[in-house]
PDB file of N, CA, C and O in Angstrom:
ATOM      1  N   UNK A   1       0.838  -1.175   0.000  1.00  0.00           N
ATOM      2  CA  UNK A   1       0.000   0.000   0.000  1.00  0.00           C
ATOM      3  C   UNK A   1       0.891   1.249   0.000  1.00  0.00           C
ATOM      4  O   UNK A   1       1.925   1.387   0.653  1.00  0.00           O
ATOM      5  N   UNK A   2       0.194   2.350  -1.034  1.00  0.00           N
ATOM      6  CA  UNK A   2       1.518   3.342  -0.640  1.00  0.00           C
ATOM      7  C   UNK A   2       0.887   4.575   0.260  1.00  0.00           C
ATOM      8  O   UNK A   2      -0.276   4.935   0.442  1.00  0.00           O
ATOM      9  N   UNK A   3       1.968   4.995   0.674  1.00  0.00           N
ATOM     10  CA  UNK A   3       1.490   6.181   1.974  1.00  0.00           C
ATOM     11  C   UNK A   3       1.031   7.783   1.482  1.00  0.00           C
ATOM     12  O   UNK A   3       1.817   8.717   1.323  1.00  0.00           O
ATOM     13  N   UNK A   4       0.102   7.808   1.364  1.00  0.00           N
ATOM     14  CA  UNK A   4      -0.025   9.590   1.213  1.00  0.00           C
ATOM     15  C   UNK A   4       0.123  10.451   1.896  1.00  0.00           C
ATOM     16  O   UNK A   4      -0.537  10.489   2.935  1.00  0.00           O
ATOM     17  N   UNK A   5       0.935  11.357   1.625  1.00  0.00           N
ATOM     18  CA  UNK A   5       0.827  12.711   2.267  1.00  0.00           C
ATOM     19  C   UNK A   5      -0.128  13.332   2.335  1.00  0.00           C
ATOM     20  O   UNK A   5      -0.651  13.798   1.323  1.00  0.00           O
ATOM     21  N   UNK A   6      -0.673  13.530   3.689  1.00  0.00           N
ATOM     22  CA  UNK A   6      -2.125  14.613   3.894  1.00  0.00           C
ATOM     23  C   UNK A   6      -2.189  15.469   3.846  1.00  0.00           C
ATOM     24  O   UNK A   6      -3.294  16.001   3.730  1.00  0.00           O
ATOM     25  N   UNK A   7      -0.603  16.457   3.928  1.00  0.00           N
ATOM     26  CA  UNK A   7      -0.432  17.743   3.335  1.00  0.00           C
ATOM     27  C   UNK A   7      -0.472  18.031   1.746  1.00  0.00           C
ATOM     28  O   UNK A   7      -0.788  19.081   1.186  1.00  0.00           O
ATOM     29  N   UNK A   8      -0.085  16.870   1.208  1.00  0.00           N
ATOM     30  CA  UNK A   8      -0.701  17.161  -0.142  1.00  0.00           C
ATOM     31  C   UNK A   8      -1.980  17.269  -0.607  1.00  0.00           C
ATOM     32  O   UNK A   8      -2.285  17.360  -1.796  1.00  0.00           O
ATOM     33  N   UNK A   9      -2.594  17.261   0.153  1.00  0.00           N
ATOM     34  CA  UNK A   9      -4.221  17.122   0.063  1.00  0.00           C
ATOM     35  C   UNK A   9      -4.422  18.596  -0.384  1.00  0.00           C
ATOM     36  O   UNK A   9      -3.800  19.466   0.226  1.00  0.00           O
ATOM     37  N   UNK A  10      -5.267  18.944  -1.432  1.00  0.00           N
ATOM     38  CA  UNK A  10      -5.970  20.323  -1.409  1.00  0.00           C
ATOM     39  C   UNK A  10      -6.850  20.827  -0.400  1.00  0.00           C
ATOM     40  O   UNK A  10      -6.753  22.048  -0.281  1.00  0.00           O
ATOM     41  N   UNK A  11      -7.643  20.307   0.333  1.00  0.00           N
ATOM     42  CA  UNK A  11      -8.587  20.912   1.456  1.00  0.00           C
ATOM     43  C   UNK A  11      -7.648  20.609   2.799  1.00  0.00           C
ATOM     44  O   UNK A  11      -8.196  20.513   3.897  1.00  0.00           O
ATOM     45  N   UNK A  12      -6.302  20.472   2.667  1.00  0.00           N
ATOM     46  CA  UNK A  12      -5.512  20.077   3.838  1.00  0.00           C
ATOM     47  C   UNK A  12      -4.658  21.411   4.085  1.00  0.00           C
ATOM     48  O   UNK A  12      -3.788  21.656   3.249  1.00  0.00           O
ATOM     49  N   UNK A  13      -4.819  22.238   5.090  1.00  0.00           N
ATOM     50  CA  UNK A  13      -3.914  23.387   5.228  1.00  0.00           C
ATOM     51  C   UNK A  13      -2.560  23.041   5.671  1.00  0.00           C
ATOM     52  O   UNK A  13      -2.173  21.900   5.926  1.00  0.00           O
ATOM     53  N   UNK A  14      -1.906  24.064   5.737  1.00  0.00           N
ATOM     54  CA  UNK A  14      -0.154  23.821   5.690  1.00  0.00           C
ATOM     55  C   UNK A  14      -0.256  23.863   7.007  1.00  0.00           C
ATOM     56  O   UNK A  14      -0.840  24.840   7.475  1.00  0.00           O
ATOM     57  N   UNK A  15       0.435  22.530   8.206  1.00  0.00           N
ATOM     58  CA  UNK A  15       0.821  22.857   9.259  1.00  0.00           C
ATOM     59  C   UNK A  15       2.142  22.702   9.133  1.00  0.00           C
ATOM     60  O   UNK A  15       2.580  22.254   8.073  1.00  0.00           O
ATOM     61  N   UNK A  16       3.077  23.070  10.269  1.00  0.00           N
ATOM     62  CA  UNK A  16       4.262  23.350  10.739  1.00  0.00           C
ATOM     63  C   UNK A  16       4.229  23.268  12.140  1.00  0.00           C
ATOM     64  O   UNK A  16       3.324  23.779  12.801  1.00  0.00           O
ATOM     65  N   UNK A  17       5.633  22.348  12.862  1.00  0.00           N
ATOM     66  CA  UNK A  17       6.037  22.895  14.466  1.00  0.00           C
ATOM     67  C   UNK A  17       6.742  23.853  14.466  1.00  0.00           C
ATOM     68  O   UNK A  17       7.804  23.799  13.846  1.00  0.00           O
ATOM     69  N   UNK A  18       6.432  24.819  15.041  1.00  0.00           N
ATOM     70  CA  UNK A  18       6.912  26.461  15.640  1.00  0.00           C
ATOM     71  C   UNK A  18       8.467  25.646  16.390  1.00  0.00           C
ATOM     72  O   UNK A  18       8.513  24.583  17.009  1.00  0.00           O
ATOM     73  N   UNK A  19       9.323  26.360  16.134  1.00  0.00           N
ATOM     74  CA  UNK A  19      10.772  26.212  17.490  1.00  0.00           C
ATOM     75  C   UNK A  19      10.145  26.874  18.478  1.00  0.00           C
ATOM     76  O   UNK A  19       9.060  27.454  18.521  1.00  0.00           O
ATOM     77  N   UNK A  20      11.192  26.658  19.441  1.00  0.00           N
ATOM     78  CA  UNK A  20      10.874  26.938  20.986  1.00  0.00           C
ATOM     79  C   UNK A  20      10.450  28.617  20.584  1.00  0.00           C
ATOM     80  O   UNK A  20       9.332  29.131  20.624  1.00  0.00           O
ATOM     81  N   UNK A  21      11.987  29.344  20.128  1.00  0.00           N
ATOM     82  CA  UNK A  21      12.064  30.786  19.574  1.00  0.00           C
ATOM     83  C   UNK A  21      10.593  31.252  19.561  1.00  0.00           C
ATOM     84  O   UNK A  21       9.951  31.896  20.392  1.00  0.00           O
ATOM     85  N   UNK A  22      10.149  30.566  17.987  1.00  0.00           N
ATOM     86  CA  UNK A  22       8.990  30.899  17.055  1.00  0.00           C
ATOM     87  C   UNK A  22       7.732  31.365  18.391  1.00  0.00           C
ATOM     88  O   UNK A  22       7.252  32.467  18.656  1.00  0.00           O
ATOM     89  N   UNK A  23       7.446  29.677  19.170  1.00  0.00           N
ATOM     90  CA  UNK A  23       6.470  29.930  20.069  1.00  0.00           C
ATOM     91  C   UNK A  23       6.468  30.673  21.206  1.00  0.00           C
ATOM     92  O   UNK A  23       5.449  31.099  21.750  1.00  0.00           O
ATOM     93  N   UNK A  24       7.699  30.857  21.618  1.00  0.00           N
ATOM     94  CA  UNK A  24       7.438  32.217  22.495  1.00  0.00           C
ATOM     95  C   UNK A  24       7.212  33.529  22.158  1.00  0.00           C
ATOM     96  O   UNK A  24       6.423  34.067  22.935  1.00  0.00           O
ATOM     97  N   UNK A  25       7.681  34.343  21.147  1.00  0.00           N
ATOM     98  CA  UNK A  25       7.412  34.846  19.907  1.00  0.00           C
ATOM     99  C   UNK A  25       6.073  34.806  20.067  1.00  0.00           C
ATOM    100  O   UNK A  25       5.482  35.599  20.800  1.00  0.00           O
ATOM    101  N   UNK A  26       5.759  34.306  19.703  1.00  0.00           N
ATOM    102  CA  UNK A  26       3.608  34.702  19.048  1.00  0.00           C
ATOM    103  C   UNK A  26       2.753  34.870  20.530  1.00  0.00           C
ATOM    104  O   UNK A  26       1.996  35.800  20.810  1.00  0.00           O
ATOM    105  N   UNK A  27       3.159  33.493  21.540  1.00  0.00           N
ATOM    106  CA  UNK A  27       2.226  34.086  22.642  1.00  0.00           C
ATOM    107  C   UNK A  27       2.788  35.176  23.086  1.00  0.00           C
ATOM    108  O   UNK A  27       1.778  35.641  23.613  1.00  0.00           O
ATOM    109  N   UNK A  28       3.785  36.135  23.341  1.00  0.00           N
ATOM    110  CA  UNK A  28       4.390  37.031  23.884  1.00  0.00           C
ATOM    111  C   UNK A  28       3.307  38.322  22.938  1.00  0.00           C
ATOM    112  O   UNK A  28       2.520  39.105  23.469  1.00  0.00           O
ATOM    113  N   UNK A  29       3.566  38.207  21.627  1.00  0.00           N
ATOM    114  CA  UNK A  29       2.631  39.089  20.610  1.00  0.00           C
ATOM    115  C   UNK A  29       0.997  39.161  21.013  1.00  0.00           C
ATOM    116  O   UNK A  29       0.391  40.228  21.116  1.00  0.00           O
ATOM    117  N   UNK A  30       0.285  37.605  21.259  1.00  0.00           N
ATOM    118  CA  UNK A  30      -0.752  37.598  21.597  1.00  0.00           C
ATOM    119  C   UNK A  30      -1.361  37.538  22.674  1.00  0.00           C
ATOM    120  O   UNK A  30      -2.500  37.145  22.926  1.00  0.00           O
ATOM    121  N   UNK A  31      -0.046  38.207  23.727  1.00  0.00           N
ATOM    122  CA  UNK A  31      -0.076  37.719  25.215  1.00  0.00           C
ATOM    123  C   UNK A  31      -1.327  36.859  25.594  1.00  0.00           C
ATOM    124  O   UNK A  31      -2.508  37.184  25.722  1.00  0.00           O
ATOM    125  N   UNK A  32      -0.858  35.973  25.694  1.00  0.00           N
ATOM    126  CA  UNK A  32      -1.636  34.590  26.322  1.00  0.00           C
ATOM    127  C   UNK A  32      -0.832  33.366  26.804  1.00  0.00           C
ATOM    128  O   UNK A  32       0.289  32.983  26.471  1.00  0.00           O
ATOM    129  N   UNK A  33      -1.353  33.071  27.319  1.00  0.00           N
ATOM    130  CA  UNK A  33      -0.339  31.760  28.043  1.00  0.00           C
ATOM    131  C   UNK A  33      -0.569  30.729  26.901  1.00  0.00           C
ATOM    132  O   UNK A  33      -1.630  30.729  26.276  1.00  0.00           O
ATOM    133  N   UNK A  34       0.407  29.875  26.642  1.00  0.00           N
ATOM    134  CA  UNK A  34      -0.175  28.445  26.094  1.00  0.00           C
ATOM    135  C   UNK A  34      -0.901  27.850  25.803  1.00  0.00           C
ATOM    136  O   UNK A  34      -1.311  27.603  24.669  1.00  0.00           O
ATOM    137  N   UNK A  35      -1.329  27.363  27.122  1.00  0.00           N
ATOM    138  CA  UNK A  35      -2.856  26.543  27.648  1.00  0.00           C
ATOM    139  C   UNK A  35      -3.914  27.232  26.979  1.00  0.00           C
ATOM    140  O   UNK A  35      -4.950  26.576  26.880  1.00  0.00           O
ATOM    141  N   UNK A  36      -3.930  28.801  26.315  1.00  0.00           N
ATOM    142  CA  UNK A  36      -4.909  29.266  26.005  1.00  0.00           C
ATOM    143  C   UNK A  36      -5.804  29.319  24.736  1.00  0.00           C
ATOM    144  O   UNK A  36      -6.951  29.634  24.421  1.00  0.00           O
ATOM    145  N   UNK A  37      -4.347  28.711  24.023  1.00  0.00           N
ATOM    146  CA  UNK A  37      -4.900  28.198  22.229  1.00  0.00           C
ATOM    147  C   UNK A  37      -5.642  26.681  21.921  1.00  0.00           C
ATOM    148  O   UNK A  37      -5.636  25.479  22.187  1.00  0.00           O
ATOM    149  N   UNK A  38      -6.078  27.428  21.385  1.00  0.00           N
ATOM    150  CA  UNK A  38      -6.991  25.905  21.044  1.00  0.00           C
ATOM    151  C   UNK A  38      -6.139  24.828  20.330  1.00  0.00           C
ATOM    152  O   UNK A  38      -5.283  24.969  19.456  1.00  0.00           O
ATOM    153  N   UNK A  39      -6.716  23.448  21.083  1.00  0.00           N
ATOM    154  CA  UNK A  39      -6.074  22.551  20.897  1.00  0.00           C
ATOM    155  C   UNK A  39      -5.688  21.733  19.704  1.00  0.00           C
ATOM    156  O   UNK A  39      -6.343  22.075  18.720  1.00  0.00           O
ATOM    157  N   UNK A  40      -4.768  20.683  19.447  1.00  0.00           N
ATOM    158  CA  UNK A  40      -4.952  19.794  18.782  1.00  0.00           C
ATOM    159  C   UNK A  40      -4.847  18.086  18.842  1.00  0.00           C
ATOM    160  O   UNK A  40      -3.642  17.901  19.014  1.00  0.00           O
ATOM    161  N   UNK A  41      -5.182  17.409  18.813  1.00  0.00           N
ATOM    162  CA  UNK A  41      -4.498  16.617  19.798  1.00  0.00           C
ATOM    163  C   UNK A  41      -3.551  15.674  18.582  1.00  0.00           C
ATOM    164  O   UNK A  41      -3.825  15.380  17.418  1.00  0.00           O
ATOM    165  N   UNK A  42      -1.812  15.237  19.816  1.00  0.00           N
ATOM    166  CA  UNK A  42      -1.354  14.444  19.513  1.00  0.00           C
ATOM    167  C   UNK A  42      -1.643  13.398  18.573  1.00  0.00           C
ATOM    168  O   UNK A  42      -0.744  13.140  17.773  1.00  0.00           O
ATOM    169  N   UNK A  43      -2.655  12.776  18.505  1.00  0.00           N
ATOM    170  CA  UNK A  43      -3.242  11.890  17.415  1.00  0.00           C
ATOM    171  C   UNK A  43      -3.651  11.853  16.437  1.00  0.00           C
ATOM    172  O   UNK A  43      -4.044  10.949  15.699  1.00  0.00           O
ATOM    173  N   UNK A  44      -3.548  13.297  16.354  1.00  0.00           N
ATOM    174  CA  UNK A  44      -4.438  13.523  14.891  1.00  0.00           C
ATOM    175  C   UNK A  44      -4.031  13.369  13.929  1.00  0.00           C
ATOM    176  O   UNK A  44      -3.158  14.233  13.848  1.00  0.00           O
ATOM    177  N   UNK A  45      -4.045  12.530  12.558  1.00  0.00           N
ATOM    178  CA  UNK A  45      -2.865  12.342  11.616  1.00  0.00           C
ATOM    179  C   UNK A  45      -1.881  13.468  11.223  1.00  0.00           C
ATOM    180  O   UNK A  45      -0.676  13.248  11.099  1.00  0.00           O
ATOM    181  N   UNK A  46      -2.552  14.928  10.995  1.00  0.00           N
ATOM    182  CA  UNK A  46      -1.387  15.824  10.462  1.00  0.00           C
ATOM    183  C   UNK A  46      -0.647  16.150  11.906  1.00  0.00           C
ATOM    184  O   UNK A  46       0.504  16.541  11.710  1.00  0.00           O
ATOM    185  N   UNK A  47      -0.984  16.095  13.219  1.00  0.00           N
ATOM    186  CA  UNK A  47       0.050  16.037  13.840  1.00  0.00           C
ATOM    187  C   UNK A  47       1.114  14.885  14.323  1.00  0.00           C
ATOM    188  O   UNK A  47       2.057  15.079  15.090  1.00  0.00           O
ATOM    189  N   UNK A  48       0.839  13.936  13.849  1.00  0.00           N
ATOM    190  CA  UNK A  48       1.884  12.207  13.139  1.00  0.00           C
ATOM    191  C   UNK A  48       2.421  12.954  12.206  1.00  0.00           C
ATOM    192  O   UNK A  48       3.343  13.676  12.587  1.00  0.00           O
ATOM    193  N   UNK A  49       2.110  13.005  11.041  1.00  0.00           N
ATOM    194  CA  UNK A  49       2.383  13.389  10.036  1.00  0.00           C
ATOM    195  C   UNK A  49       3.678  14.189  10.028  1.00  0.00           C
ATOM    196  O   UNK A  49       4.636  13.834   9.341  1.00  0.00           O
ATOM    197  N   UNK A  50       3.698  15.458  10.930  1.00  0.00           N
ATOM    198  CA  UNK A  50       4.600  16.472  10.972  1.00  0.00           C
ATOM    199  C   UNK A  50       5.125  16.728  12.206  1.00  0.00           C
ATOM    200  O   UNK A  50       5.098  17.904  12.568  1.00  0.00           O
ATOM    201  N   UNK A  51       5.706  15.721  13.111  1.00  0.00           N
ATOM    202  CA  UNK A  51       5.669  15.059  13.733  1.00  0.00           C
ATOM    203  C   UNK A  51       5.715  15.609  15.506  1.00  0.00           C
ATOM    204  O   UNK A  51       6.408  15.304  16.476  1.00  0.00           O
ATOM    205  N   UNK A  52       5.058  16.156  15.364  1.00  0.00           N
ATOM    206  CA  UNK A  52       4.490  17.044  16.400  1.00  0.00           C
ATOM    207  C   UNK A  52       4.095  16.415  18.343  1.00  0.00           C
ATOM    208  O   UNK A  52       3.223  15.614  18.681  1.00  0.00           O
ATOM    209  N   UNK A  53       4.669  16.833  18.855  1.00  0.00           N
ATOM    210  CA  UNK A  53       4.785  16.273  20.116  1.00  0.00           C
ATOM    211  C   UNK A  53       4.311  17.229  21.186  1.00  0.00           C
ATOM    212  O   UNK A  53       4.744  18.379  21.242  1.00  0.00           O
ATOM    213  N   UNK A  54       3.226  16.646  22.218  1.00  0.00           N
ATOM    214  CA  UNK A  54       2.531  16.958  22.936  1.00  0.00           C
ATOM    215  C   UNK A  54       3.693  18.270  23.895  1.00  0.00           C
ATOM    216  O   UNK A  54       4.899  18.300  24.139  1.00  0.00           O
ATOM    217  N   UNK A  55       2.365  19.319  24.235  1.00  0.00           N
ATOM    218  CA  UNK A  55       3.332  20.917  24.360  1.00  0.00           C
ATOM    219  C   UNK A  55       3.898  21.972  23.248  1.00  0.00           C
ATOM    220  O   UNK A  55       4.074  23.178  23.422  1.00  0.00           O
ATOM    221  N   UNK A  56       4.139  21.204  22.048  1.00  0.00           N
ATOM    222  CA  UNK A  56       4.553  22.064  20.844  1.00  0.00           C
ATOM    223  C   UNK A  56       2.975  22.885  20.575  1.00  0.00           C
ATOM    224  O   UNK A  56       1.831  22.598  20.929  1.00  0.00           O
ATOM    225  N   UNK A  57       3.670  24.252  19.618  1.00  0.00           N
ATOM    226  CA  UNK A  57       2.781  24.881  19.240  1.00  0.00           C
ATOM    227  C   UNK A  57       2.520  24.217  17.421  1.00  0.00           C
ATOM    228  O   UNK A  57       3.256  23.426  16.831  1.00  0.00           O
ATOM    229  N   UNK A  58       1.549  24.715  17.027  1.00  0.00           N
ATOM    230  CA  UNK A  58       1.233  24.223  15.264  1.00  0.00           C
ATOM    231  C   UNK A  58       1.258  25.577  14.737  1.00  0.00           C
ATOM    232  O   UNK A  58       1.214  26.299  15.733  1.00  0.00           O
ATOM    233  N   UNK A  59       1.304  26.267  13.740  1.00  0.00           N
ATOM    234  CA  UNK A  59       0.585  27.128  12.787  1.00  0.00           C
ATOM    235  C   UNK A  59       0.225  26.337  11.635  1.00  0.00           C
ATOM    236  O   UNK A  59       0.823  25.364  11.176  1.00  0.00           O
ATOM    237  N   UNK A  60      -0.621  26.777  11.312  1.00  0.00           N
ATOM    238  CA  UNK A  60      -1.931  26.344  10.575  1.00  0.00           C
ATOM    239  C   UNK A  60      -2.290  27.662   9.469  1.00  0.00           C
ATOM    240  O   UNK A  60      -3.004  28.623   9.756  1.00  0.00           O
ATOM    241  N   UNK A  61      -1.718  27.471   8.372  1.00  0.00           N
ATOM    242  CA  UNK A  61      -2.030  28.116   7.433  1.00  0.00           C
ATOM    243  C   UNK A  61      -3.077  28.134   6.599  1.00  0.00           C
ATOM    244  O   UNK A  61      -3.277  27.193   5.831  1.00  0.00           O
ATOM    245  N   UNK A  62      -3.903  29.250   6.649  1.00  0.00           N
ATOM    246  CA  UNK A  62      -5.162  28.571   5.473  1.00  0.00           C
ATOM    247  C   UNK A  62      -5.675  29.687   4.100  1.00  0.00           C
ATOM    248  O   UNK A  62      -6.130  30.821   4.250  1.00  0.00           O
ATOM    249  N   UNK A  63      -5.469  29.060   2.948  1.00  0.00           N
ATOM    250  CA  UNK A  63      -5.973  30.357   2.126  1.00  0.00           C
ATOM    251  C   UNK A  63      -7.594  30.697   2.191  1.00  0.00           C
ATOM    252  O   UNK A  63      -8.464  29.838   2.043  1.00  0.00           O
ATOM    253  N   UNK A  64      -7.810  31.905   2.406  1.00  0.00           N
ATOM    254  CA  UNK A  64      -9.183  32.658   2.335  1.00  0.00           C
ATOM    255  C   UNK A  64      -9.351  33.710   1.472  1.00  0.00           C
ATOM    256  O   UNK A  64      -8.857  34.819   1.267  1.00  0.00           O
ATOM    257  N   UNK A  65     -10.577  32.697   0.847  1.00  0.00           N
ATOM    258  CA  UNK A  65     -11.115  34.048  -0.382  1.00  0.00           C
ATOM    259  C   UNK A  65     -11.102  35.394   0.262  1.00  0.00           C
ATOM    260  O   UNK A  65     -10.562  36.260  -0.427  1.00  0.00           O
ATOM    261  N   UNK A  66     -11.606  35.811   1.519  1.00  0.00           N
ATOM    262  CA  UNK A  66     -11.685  36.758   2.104  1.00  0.00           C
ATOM    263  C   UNK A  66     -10.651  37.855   2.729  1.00  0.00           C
ATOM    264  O   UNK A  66     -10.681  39.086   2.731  1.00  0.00           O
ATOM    265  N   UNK A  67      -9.603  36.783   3.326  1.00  0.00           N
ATOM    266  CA  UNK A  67      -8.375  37.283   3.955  1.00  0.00           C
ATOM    267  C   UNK A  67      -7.599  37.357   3.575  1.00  0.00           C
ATOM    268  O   UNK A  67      -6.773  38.212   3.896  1.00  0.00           O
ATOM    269  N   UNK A  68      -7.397  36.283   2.454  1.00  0.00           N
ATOM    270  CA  UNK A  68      -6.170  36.091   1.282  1.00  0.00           C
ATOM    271  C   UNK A  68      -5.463  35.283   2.199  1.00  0.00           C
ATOM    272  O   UNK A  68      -5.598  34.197   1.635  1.00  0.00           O
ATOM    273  N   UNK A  69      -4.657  34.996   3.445  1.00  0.00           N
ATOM    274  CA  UNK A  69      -4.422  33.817   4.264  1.00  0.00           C
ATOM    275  C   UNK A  69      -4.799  34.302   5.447  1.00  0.00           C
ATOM    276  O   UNK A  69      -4.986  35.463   5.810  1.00  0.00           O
ATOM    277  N   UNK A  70      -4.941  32.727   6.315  1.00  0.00           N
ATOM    278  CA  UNK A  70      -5.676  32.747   7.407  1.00  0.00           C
ATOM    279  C   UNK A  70      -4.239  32.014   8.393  1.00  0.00           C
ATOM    280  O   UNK A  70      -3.843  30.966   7.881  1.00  0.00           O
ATOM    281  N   UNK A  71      -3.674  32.322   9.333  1.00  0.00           N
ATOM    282  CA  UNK A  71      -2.533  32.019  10.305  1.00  0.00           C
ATOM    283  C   UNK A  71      -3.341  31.800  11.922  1.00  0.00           C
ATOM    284  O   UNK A  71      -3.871  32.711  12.559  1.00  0.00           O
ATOM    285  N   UNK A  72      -3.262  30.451  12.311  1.00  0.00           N
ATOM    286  CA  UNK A  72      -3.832  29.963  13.477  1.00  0.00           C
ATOM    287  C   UNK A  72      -3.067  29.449  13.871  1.00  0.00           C
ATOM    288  O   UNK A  72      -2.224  28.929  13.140  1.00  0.00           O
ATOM    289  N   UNK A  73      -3.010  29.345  15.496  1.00  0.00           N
ATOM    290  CA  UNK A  73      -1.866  28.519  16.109  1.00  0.00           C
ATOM    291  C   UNK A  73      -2.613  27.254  17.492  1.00  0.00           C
ATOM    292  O   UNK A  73      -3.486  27.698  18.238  1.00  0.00           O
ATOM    293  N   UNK A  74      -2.399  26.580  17.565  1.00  0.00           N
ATOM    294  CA  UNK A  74      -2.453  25.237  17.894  1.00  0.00           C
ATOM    295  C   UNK A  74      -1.395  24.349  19.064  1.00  0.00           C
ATOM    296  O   UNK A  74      -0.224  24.045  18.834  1.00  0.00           O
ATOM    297  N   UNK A  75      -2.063  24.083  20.179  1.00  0.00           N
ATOM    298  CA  UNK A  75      -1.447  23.552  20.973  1.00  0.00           C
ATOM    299  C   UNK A  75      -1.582  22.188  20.973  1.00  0.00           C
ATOM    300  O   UNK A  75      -2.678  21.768  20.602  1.00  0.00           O
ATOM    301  N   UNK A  76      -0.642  21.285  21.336  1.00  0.00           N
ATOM    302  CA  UNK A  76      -0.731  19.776  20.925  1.00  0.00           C
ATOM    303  C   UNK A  76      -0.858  19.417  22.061  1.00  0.00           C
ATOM    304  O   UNK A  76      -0.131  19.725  23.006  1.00  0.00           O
ATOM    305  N   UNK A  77      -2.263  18.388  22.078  1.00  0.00           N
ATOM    306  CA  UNK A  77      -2.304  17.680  23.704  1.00  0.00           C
ATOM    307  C   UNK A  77      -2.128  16.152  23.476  1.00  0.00           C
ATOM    308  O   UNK A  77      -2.115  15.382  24.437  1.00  0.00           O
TER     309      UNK A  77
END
């Protein structure tokens, strides 16, 4: 069987793990603690996928007709 990439998917937005740097960086910008972004959990294939470990932050890229891109960030439980 061969393995697909779920980021290649068209309705699949671009995630990424933030470095330590990156994530202190954005909550410092959006002052909020951690705990305060909405979650994702560990299991979810695109966080396997990209290989994302419980405490890391995600960004979550998404194109919008409206916004032109959409940037969300994501805590891994």
């Amino acid at each position: 069987m061969t393995k697909i990439s779920l980021q290649d998917h068209i309705l699949v937005p671009k995630h990424e793990v933030l470095s330590k740097e990156e994530a202190e960086k954005i909550l410092k910008i959006l002052n909020i603690e951690k705990e305060q972004l909405p979650k994702i959990k560990v299991t979810d294939p695109i966080a396997q996928e990209i290989g994302a470990k419980v405490g890391d932050i995600v960004r979550v890229e998404r194109e919008s007709p409206t916004a032109g891109k959409s940037i969300a960030y994501r805590l891994v439980v």
